[in-house]
C-alpha positions in Angstrom: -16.0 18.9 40.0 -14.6 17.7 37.0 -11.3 15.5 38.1 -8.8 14.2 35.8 -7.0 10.8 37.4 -3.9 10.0 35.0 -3.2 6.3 35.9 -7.0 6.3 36.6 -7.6 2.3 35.6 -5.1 0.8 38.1 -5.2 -0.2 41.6 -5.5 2.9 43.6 -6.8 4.9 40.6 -9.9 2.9 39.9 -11.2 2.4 43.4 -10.7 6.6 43.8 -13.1 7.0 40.8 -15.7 5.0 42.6 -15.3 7.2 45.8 -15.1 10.5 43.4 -18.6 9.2 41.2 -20.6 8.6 44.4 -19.8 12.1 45.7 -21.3 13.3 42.8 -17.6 14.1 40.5 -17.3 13.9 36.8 -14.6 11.2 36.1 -12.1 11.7 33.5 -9.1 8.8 33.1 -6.0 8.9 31.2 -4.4 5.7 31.1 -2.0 3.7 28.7 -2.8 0.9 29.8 0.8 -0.6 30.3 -0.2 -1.8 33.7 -4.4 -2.5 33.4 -7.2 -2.9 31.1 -9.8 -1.1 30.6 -12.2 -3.5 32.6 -12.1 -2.4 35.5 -13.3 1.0 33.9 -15.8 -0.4 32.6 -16.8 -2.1 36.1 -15.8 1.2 37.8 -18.7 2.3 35.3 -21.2 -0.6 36.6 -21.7 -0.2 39.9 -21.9 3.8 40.2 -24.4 3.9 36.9 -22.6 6.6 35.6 -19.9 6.9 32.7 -16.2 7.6 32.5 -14.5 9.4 30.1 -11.5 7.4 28.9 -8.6 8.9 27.1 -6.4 6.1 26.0 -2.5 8.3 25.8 0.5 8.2 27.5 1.2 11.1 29.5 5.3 11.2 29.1 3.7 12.1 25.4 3.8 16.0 25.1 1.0 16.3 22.3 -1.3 13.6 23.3 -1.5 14.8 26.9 -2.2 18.2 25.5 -4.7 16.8 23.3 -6.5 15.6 26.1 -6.4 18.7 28.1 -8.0 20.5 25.2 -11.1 18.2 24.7 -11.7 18.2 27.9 -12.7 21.0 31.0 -11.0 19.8 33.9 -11.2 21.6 37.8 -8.6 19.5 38.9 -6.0 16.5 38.5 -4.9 13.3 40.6 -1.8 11.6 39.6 -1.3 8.1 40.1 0.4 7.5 36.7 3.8 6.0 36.6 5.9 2.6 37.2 5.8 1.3 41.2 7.7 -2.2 41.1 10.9 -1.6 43.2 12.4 -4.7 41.7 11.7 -4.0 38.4 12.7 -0.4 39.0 16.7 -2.0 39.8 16.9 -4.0 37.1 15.5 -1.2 34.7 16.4 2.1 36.6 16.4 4.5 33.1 12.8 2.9 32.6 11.6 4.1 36.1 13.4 7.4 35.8 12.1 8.4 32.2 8.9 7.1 32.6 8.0 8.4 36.3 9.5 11.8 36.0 8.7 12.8 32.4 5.1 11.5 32.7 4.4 14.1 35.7 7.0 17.1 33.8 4.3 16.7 31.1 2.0 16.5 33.3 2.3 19.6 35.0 3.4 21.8 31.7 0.5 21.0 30.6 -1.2 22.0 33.4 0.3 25.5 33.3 -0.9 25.7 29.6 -4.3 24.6 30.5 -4.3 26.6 33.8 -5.7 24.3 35.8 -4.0 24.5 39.4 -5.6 22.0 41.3 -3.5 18.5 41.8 -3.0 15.5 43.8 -0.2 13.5 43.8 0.7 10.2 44.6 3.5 9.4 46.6 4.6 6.9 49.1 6.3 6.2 52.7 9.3 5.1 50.9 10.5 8.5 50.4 11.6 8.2 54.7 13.7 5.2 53.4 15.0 4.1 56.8 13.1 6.2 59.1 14.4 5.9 62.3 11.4 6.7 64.8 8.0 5.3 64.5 5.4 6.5 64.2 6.9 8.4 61.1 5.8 11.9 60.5 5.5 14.0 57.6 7.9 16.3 59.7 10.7 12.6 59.5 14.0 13.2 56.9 13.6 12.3 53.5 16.2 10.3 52.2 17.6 11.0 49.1 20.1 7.7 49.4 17.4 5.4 49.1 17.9 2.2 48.2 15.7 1.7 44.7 15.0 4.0 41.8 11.6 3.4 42.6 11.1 5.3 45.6 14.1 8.1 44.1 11.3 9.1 41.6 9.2 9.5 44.1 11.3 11.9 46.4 12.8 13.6 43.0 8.8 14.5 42.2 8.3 15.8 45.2 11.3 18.1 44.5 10.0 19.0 41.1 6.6 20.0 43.0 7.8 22.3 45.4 9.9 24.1 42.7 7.1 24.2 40.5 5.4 26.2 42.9 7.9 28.1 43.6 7.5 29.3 40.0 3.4 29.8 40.1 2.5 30.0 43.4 -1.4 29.9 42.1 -0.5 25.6 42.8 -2.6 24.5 45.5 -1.1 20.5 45.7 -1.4 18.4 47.8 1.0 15.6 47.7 0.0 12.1 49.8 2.8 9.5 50.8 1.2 5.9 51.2 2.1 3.4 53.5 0.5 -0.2 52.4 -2.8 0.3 50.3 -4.6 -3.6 50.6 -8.4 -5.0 49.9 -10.7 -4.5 47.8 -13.7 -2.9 47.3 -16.8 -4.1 49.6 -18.6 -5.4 46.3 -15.5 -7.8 44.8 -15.8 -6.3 41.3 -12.5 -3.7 41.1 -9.5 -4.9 43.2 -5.7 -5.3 43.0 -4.9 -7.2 39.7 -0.8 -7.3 39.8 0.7 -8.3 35.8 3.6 -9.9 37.0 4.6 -11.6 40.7 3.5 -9.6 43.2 5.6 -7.0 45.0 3.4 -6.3 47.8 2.3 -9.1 51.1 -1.7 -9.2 50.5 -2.3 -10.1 46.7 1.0 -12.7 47.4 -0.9 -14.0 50.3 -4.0 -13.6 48.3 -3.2 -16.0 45.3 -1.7 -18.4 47.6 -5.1 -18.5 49.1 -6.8 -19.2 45.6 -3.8 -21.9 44.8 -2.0 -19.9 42.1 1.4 -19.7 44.4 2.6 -22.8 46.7 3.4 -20.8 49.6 4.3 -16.9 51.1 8.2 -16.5 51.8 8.0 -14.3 54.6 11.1 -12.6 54.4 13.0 -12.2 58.3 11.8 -13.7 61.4 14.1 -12.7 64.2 12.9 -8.9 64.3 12.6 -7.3 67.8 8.6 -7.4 67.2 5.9 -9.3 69.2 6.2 -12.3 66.7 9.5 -12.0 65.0 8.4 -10.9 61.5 8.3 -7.3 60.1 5.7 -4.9 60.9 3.9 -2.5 58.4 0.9 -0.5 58.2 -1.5 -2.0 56.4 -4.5 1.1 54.5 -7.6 -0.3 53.2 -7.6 1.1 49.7 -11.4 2.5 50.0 -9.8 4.3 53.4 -7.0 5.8 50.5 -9.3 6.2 48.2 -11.5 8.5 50.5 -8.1 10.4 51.9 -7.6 11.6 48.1 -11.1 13.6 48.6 -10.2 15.2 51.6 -7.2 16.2 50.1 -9.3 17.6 46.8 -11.7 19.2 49.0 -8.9 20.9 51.6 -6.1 21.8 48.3 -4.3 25.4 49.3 -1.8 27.3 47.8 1.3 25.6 47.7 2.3 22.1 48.5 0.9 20.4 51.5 1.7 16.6 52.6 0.4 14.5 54.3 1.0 10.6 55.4 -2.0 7.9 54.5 -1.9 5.1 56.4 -3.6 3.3 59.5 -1.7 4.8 62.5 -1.8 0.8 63.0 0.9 -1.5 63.0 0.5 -4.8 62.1 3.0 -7.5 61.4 3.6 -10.4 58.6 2.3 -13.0 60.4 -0.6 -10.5 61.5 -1.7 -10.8 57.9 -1.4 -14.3 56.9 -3.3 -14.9 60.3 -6.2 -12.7 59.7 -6.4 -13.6 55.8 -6.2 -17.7 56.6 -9.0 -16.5 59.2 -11.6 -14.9 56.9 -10.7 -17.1 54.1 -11.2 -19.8 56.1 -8.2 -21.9 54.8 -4.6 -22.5 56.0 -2.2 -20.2 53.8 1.0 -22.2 53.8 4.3 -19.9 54.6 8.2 -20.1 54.7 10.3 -17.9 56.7 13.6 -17.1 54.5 16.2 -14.5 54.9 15.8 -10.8 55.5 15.9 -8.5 52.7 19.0 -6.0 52.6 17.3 -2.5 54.0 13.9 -3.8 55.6 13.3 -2.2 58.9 11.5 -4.0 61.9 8.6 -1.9 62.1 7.5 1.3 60.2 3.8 2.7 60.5 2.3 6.3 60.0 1.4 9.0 62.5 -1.6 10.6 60.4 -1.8 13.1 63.0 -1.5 15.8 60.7 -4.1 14.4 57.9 -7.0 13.7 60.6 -6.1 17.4 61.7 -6.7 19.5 58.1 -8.7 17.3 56.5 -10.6 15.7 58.7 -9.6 12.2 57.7 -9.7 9.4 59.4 -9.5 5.4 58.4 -12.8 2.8 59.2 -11.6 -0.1 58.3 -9.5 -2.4 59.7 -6.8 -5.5 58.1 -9.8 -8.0 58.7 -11.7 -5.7 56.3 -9.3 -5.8 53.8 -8.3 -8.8 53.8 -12.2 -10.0 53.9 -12.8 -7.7 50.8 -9.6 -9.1 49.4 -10.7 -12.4 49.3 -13.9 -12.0 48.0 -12.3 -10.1 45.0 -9.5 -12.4 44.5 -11.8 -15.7 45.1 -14.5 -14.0 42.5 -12.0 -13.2 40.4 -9.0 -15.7 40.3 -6.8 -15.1 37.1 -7.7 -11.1 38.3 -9.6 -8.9 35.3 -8.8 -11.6 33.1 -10.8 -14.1 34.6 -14.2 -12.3 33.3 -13.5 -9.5 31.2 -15.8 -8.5 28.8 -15.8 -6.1 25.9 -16.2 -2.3 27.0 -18.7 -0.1 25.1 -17.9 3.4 23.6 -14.4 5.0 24.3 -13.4 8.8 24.3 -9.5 8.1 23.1 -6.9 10.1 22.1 -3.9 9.0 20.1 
């Protein structure tokens, strides 16, 4: 299969290619590059032996994304494309909401010219916003009063998706809502590679480790939980990475969804505990005032997604944060710290 990942050289995107390339898929990327490089394409490219085509365009741009679409034969799409800081996404909501929702309106028009009906999209857990049982269930309320723009685009996608198919119901899509994708892959050559201060807990803890931050603020420590601190379920991103081919291989008419997370439960301290462990260093910490909206404790029931597609995780948080070392410690200053220059590029203007 022939699979078209918009948003392809990020985080998530990236370490999907790898699990897509070993299975045998074609690998086709369309990034911008507003939020990566193109090394860890070009690393993506080194350890399967096999090539990617790049198309260097950005997707809220009608005639480029078209462009690419007609170079190219594509089976099917996973979008990871789009803006995901929730700070950021306050202080710049018009940003988040031009950029996330045009990019995947473009997106799927020119799907329907191209008639290609296959597509996996991205989501996250903060489309529950304050879900009030745990575990939380594709079947839990979600909130449309959230408390970011960030996670708004998100549900507001997921909106435009089911009315989409609605309108063709040829769609099979499937969409996924993440919990906490952490690690690395196994090897330390692709991993997370945050631009700015990090939003999530394992790259913070994970440059404090290296000495690029003094300490982690851990932010509340009088929860009702074992230890005080919030808990959160923590997905190795290879685990993620393999729940976006079960999704590909199990896609149906209409929109399915399904939660991608651990089923596990693990809190703040939890983290900096197991990280300190496999790093094998003390990761210095301050606990400072609760953030307005956190919950105690949120984790996913992935009932439903071990059910239909017959996914499960295998790695645990000492895992990730084992292969999160070994990326960050290999690779301090992130893709900076070694890039080199990439060879010959398929790009579109």
């Amino acid at each position: 299969m022939r699979v078209l990942l918009t948003g392809g050289a990020g985080f998530i995107g990236s370490h999907t290619a790898v699990a897509l390339l070993e299975r045998g898929h074609e690998v086709i990327v369309l990034d911008d590059f507003s939020n990566s490089s193109r090394e860890p394409i070009r690393r993506v490219e080194e350890l399967c032996g096999k090539q990617v085509t790049l198309h260097i365009a950005d997707l809220t741009n009608a005639a480029s994304t078209q462009k690419v679409f007609a170079s190219e034969s594509i089976d099917a799409v996973i979008h990871f494309a789009g803006l995901k800081s929730v700070g950021e996404s306050v202080r710049d909501p018009l940003l988040y909401y031009r950029t996330n929702l045009m990019s995947t309106m473009v997106l799927l028009e020119t799907m329907a010219l191209a008639k290609v009906k296959k597509l996996v999209f991205s989501s996250s857990a903060t489309v529950y916003g304050v879900a009030k049982d745990v575990p939380v269930s594709e079947s839990s309320e979600v909130s449309y009063r959230l408390s970011n723009p960030y996670g708004q685009t998100k549900a507001m996608i997921e909106q435009i998706i089911r009315d989409a198919v609605v309108a063709d119901s040829a769609l099979q899509i499937a969409v996924l809502r993440y919990f906490n994708p952490v690690g690395a892959h196994t090897s330390g050559r692709i991993g997370e590679d945050p631009k700015q201060t990090p939003n999530n807990l394992l790259p913070f803890v994970s440059q404090v480790a290296v000495g690029l931050r003094d300490f982690v603020s851990v932010f509340g420590g009088g929860y009702d939980t074992p230890d005080g601190t919030g808990v959160r379920d923590y997905i190795h991103v290879m685990d993620l990475a393999e729940g976006h081919l079960a999704a590909l291989a199990h896609l149906k008419s209409g929109v399915s969804t399904y939660n991608l997370g651990s089923g596990i439960g693990s809190s703040v301290l939890d983290v900096i505990n197991t990280f300190s462990r496999v790093a094998n260093r003390a990761i210095p910490y301050e606990v400072v005032a609760a953030r307005e909206g956190d919950v105690s404790c949120s984790y996913a029931d992935v009932t439903k997604a071990t059910r239909e597609l017959g996914w499960s995780t295998h790695r645990t948080l000492e895992d990730a944060c084992r292969d999160a070392w070994r990326w960050q410690s290999g690779n301090p200053h992130g893709y900076a710290s070694q890039a080199s220059p990439r060879g010959v590029l398929a790009v579109s203007s």
